[in-house]
N, C-alpha and C positions, 0 to 999 in steps of 0.2 A: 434567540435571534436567528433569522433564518437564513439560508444560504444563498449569496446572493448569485446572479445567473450570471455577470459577469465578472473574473474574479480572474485577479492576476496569476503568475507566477508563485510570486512572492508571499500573496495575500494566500494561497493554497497551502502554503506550509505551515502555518502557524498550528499551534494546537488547537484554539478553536474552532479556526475552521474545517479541521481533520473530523473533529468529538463533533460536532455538525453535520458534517456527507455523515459518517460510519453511523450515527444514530437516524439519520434519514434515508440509510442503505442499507438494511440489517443482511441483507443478502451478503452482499460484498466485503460487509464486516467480519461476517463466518467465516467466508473465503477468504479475505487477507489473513484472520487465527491461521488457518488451517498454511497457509503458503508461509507464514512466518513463522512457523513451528514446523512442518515439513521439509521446505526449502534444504536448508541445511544438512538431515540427517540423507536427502538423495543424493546431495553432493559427494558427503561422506561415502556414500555407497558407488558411488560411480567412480570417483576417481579420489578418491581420500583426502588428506587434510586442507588440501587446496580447494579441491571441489566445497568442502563442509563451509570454508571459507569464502569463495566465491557464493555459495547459498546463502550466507547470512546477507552477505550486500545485497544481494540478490532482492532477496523477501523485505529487508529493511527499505530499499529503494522503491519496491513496490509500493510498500505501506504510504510513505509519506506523497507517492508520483501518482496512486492513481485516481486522487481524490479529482486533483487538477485538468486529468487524461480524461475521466469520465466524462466531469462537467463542460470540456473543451470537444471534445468526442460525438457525445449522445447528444446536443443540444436539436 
């Protein structure tokens, strides 16, 4: 099913809608890997457990916000 151009909030979070953008965005799929497995360990290195902390919300927020940001965005 394909993604469709207008698309809620709400309709943006789902998983299928996610495994939809990320497999029609291979770019940005790498990149959100790479920020959601990064994220965290800069935190840690910047300012320690809180930072590593603040990175995981971070990268996790990313992941599921910017399916909706893009499509809302680039149009």
């Amino acid at each position: 099913m394909p993604l469709r151009p207008k698309l809620s909030f709400a309709e943006s979070l789902t998983s299928e809608q996610r495994q939809i953008f990320y497999e029609g965005h291979r770019f940005l799929a790498i990149l959100m890997i790479l920020i959601v497995l990064l994220f965290p360990f800069a935190g840690l290195y910047v300012t320690g457990l809180l930072g590593a902390a603040f990175g995981i919300v971070l990268s996790v927020a990313g992941y599921y916000l910017i399916p909706y940001v893009w499509l809302t965005v680039c149009r």
